[in-house]
C-alpha positions as CSV (number, residue, x, y, z in Angstrom):
1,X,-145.6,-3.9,-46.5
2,X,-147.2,-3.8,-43.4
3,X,-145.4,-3.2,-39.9
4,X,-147.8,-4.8,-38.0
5,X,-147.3,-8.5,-36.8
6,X,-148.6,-8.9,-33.5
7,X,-151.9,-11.0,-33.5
8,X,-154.2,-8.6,-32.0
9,X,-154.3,-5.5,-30.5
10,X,-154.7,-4.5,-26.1
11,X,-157.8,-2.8,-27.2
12,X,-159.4,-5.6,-29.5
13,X,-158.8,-7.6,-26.2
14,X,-160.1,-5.3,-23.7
15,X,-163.7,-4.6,-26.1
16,X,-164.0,-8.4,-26.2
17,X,-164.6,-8.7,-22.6
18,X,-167.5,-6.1,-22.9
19,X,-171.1,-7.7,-21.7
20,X,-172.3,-7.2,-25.5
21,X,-170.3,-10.5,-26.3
22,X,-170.4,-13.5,-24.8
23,X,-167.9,-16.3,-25.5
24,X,-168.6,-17.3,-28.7
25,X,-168.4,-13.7,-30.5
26,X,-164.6,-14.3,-28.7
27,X,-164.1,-17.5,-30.1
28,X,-165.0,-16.3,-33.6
29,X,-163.1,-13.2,-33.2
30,X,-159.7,-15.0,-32.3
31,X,-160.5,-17.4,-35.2
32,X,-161.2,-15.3,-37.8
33,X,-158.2,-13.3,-36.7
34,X,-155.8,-16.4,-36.8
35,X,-157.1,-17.0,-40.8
36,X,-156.9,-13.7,-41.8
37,X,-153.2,-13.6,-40.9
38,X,-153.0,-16.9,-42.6
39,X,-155.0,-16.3,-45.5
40,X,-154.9,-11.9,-45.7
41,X,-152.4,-10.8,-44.6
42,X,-150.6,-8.5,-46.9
43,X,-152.2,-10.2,-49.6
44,X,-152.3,-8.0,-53.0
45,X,-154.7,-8.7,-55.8
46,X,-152.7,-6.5,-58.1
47,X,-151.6,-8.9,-60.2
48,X,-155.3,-10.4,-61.4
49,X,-158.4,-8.1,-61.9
50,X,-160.8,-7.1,-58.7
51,X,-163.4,-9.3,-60.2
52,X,-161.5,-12.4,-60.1
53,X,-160.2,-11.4,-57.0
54,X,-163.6,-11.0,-55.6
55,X,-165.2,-14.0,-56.9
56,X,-161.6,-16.2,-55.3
57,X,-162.8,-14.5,-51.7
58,X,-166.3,-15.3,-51.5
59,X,-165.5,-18.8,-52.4
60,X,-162.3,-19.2,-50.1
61,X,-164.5,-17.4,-47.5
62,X,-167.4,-20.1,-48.3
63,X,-165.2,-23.0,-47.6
64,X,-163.6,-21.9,-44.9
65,X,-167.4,-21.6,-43.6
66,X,-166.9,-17.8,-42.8
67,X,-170.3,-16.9,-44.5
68,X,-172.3,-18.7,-42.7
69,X,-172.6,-16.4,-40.3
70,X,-174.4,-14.1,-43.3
71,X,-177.2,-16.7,-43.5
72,X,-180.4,-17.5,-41.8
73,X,-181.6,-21.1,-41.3
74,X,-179.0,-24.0,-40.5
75,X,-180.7,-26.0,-42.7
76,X,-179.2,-23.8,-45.5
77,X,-176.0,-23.6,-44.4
78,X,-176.4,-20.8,-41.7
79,X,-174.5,-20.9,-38.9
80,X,-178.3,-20.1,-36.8
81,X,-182.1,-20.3,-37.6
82,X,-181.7,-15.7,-37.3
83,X,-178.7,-14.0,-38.2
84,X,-176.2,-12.3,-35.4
85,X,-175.7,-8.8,-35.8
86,X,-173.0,-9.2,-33.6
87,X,-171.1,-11.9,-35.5
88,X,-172.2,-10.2,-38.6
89,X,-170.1,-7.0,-37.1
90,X,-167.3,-8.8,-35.6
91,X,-166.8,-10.9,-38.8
92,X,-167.0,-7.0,-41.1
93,X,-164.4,-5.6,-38.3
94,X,-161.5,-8.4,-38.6
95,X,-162.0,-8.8,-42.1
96,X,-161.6,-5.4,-42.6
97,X,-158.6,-5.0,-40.7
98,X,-157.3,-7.2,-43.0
99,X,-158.2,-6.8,-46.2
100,X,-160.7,-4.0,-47.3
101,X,-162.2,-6.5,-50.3
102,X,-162.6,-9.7,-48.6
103,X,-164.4,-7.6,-46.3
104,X,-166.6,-6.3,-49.0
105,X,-166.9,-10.1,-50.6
106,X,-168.4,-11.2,-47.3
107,X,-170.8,-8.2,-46.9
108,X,-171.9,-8.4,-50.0
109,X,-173.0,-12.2,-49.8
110,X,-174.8,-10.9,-46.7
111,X,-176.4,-8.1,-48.1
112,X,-177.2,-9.6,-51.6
113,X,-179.1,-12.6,-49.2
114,X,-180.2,-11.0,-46.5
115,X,-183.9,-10.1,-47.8
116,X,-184.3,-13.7,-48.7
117,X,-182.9,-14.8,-45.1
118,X,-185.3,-12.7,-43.9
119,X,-188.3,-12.6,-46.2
120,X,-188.3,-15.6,-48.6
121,X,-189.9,-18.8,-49.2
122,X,-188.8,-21.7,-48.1
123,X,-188.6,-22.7,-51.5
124,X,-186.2,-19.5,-52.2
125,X,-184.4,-20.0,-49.6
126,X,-183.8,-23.8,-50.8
127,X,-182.9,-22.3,-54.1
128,X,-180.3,-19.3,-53.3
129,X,-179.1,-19.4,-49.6
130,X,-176.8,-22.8,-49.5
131,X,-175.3,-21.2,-52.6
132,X,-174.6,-18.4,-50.9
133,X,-173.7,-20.1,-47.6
134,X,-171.0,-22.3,-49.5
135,X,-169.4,-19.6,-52.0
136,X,-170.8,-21.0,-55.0
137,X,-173.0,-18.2,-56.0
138,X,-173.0,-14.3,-56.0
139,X,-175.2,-12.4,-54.3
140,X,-176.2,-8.5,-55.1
141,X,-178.7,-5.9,-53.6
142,X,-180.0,-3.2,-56.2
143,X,-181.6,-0.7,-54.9
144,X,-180.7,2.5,-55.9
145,X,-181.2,4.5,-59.1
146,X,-179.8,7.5,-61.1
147,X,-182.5,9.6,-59.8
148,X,-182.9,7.2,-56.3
149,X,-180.4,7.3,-54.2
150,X,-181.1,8.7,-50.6
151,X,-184.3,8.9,-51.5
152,X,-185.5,5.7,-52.3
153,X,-189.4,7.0,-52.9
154,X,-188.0,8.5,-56.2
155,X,-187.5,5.0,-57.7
156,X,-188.8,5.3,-61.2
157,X,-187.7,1.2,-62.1
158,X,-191.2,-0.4,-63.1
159,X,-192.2,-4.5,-63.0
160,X,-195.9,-4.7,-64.3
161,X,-197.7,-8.0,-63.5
162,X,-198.9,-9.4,-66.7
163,X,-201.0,-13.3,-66.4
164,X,-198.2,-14.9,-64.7
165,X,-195.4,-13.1,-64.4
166,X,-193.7,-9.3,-64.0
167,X,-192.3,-7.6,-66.7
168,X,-189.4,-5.5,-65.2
169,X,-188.0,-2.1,-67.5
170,X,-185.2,0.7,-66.1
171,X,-181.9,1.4,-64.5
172,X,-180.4,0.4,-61.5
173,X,-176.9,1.6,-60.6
174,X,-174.1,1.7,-57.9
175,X,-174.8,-1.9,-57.6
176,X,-172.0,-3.9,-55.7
177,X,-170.9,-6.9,-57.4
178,X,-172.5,-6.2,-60.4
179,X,-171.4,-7.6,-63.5
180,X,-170.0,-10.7,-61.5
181,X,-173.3,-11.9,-59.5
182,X,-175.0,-14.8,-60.0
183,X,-178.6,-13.1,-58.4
184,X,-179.4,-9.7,-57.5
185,X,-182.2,-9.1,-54.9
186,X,-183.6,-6.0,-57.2
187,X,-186.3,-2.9,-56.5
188,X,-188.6,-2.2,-59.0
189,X,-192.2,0.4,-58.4
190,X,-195.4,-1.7,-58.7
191,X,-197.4,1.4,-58.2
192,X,-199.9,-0.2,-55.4
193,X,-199.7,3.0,-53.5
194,X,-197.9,6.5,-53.8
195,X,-194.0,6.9,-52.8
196,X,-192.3,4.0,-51.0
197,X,-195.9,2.2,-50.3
198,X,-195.8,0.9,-53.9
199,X,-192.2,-1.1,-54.3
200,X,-192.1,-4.8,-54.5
201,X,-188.6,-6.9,-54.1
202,X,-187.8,-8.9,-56.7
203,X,-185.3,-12.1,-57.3
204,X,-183.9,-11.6,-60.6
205,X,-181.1,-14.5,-62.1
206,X,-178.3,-12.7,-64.0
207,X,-179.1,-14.8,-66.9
208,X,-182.6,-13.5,-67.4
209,X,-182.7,-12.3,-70.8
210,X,-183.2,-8.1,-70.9
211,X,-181.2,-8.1,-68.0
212,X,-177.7,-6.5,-69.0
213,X,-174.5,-4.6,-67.2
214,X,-174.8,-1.2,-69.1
215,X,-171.7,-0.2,-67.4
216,X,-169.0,-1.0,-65.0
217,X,-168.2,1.8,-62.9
218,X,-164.5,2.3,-61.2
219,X,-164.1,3.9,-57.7
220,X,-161.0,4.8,-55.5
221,X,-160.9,1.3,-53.9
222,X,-161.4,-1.0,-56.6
223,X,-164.8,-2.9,-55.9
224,X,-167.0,-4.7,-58.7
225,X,-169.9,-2.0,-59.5
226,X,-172.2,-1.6,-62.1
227,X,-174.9,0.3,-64.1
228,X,-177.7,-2.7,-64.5
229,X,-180.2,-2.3,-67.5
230,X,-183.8,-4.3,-67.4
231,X,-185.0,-4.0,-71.0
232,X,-188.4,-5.9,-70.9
233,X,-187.5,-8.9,-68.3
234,X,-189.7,-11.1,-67.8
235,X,-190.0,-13.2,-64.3
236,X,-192.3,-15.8,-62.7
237,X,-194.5,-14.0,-59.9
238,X,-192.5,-16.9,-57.7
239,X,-189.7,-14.5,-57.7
240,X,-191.5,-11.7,-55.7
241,X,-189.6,-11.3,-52.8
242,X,-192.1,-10.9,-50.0
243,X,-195.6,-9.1,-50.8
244,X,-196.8,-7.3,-53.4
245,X,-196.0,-3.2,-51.9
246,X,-193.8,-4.1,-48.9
247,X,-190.4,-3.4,-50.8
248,X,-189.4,-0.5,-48.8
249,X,-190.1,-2.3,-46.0
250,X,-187.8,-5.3,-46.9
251,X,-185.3,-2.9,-48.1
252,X,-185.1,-1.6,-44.5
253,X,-185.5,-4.4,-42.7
254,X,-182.3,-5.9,-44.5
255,X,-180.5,-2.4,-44.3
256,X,-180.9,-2.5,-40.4
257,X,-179.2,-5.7,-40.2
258,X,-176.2,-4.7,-42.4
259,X,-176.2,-1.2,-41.6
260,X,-174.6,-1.8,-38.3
261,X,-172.4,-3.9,-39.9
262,X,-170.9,-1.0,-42.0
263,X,-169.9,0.5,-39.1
264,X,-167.9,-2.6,-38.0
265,X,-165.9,-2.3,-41.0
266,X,-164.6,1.0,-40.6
267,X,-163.9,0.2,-37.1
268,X,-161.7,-2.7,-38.8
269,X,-160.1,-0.1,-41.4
270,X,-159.7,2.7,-38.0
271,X,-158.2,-0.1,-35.6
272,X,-155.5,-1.4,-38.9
273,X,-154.7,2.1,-39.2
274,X,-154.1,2.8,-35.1
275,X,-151.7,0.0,-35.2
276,X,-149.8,0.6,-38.1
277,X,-149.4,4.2,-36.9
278,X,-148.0,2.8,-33.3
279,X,-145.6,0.3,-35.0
280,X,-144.6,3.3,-37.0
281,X,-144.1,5.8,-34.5
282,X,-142.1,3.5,-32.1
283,X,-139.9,2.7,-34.9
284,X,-139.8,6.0,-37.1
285,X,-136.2,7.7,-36.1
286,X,-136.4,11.5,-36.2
287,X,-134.4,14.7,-34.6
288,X,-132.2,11.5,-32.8
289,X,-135.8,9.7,-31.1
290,X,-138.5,8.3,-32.3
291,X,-141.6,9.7,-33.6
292,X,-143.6,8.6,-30.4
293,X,-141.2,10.9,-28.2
294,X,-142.8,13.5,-29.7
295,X,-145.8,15.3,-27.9
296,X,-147.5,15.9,-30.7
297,X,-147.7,12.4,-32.1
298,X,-148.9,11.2,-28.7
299,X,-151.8,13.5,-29.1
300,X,-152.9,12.1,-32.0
301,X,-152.3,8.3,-30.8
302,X,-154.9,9.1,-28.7
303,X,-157.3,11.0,-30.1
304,X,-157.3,8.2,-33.2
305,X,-157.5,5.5,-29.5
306,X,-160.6,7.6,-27.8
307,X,-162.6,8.3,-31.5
308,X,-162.0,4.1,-32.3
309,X,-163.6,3.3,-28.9
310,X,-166.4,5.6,-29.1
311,X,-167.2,4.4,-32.3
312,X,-167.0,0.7,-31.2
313,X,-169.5,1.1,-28.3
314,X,-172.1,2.5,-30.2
315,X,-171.5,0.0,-33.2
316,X,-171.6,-3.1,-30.7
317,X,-174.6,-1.3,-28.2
318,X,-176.9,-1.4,-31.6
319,X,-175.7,-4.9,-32.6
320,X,-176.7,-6.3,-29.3
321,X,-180.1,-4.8,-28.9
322,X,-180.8,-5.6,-32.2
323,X,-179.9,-9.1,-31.3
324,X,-182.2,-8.6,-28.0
325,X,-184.9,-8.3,-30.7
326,X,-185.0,-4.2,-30.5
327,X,-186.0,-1.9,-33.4
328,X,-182.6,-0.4,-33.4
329,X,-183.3,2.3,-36.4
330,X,-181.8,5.0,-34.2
331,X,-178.7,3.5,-33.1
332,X,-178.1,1.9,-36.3
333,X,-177.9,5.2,-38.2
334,X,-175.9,6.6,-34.9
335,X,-173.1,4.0,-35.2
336,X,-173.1,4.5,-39.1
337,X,-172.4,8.1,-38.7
338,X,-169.8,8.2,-35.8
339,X,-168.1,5.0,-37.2
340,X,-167.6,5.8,-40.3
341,X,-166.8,9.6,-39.4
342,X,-164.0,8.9,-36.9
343,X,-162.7,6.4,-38.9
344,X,-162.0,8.8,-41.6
345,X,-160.9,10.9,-38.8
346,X,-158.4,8.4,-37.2
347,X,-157.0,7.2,-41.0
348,X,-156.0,10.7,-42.0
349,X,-154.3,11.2,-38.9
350,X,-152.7,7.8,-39.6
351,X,-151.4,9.3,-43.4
352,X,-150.0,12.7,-41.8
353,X,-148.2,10.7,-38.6
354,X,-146.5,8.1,-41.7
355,X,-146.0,11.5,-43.7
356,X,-144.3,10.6,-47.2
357,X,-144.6,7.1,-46.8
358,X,-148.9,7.6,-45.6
359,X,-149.0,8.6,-49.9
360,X,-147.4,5.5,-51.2
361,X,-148.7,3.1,-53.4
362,X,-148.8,-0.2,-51.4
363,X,-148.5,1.4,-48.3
364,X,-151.3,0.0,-45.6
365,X,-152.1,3.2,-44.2
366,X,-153.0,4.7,-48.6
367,X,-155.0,2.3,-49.2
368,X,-157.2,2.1,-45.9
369,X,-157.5,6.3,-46.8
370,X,-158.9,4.9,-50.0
371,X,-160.9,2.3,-48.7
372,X,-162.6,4.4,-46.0
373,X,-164.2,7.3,-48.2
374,X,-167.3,5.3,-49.7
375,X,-167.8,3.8,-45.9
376,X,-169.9,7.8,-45.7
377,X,-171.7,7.4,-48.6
378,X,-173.4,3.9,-49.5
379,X,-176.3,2.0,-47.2
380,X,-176.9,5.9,-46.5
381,X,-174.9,8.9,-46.3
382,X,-173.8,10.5,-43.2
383,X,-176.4,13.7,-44.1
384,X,-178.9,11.2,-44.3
385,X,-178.3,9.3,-41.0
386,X,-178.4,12.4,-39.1
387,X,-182.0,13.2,-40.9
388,X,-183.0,9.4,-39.5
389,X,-181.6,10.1,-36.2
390,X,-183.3,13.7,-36.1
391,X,-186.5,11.9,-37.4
392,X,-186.5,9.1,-34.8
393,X,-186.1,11.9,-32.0
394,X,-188.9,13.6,-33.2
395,X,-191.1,10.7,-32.7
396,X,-189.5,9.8,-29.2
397,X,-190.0,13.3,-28.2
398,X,-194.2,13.0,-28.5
């Protein structure tokens, strides 16, 4: 049970005024906030499995309209002809303070879409995004590999053009919402050139035959995640997502956008666990005071306070310039880190300050500690964020 009830935090409000948002990013925040408490709020999906849990969030969060803001094109439901990294992060950050899966259910449906918002045909777009936009259809990314992770060059998954169509063959695994998605924006090597140079994108249907779950995989914070077997699948050269060789490129291209965002939603899980721990402290009775008397609990109020707003200025500086139309590859992969990082920071600070209770089952503060460790690993680890930002210094330096 949480002991938070107030609608939202001093430092929410002070960030808000910052000149990276302007009046609608403020509107949405206060709304989304408003039906999350509404709708979230101490909400526990204990009693169903994650996968129906996940599939009722995407489709409460389509039509409550919340995922149009993870769509291009108005005339497919977006809420704008280009997505807004902004309302992208601000939508991640509340939702995340919330509720760690309907934060996932949303960022899925942005990333799972995303390469079509920003690469397909109309007639793609006509096909998958209002599905998307409206909660009525899944989306996934798969992009990595057994032997692919960080290194996406080592992709071995192969789709050979034959007349008409690709025949796909391999593995793909870690993929979110797989086993429950209705598409999966896929990676496969089409050998045009060595390395990345030679991957195409590729829509494949769930239904395709040879395309099978080999395995559902569990993690700390339950989350829909699969092994995904192509055995043979055959698919119309309309599904090529962009051009033949440019998959890497789409890959990043989407990653940048929703990249960022990642570093939103640890902000949400870091800010949720800075509140709980104030409620907790002011109300916590120990040696005849509370636990905020205490020196040493102040200390760490504050450090969790300064490592939250550092975080959020580089998160929101590399949302707006991307939303300036900047290449933001750098920044990105510098909010990432320090987001994610502090966050993990600020939430085990947040355990040790709640003590007995920070280890509890159904406690907020256990389950944002759970929540927050995959944060440094997918879209990128931490090790490999500091290799981009290294990489893009290099370059700015001749």
């Amino acid at each position: 049970m949480s002991a938070v009830t107030h609608t939202t935090s001093a430092s929410w409000q002070q960030a808000l005024q910052w000149p990276f948002f302007d009046q609608t990013h403020r509107t949405l925040h206060s709304q989304l906030h408003a039906w999350g408490h509404k709708h979230l709020l101490n909400v526990s999906h204990e009693d169903t499995t994650v996968d129906n849990a996940c599939k009722q969030l995407v489709q409460v969060l389509g039509q409550d309209g919340w995922l149009r803001h993870a769509v291009a094109g108005t005339q497919y439901g977006g809420i704008a002809n280009s997505i807004d990294t902004r309302s992208v992060c601000l939508t991640r950050e509340v939702l995340a303070w919330h509720h760690g899966l309907a934060d996932f259910a949303f960022a899925m449906q942005g990333l799972g879409s995303g390469a079509i918002s920003l690469f397909g045909t109309d007639e793609q777009k006509e096909r998958y995004l209002p599905r998307v936009t409206n909660g009525n259809a899944i989306a996934a990314f798969a992009l990595s590999e057994p032997l692919a992770g960080s290194d996406v060059a080592a992709m071995q998954c192969q789709a050979h053009i034959q007349a008409d169509h690709y025949v796909l063959n391999g593995e793909k695994t870690w993929i979110s919402n797989g086993g429950i998605a209705n598409f999966y924006v896929l990676f496969a090597r089409t050998n045009e050139a060595p390395g990345s140079r030679g991957i195409s994108a590729f829509i494949i249907d769930a239904h395709t035959p040879g395309f099978s779950i080999a395995e559902r995989i569990d993690v700390i914070a339950p989350h829909p995640l699969a092994h995904l077997k192509l055995d043979n699948v055959c698919i119309p050269i309309s599904q090529r997502l962009g051009e033949s060789g440019q998959g890497f490129k789409v890959a990043m291209a989407t990653l940048d956008v929703f990249r960022t965002s990642v570093a939103a939603a640890a902000l949400g899980f870091a800010q949720r666990a800075l509140d709980e721990s104030l409620q907790w402290a002011k109300t916590r009775q120990m040696f005849g005071t509370n636990l905020a008397s205490f020196q040493l609990s102040q200390a760490k109020l504050a450090d969790m306070a300064m490592q939250i707003d550092a975080a959020r200025l580089m998160t929101y500086r590399a949302a707006w310039m991307r939303d300036q139309g900047q290449r933001i590859t750098k920044e990105a992969a510098m909010a990432k880190f320090t987001a994610t990082e502090n966050a993990q920071h600020v939430i085990d600070m947040a355990v040790q300050l709640h003590g007995g209770m920070g280890v509890k089952k159904g406690c907020i503060v256990e389950s944002l500690y759970r929540e927050i460790r995959a944060l440094r690993i997918y879209e990128g680890a931490s090790e490999v964020q500091q290799l981009i930002i290294a990489r893009e210094l290099l370059k700015e330096s001749d």
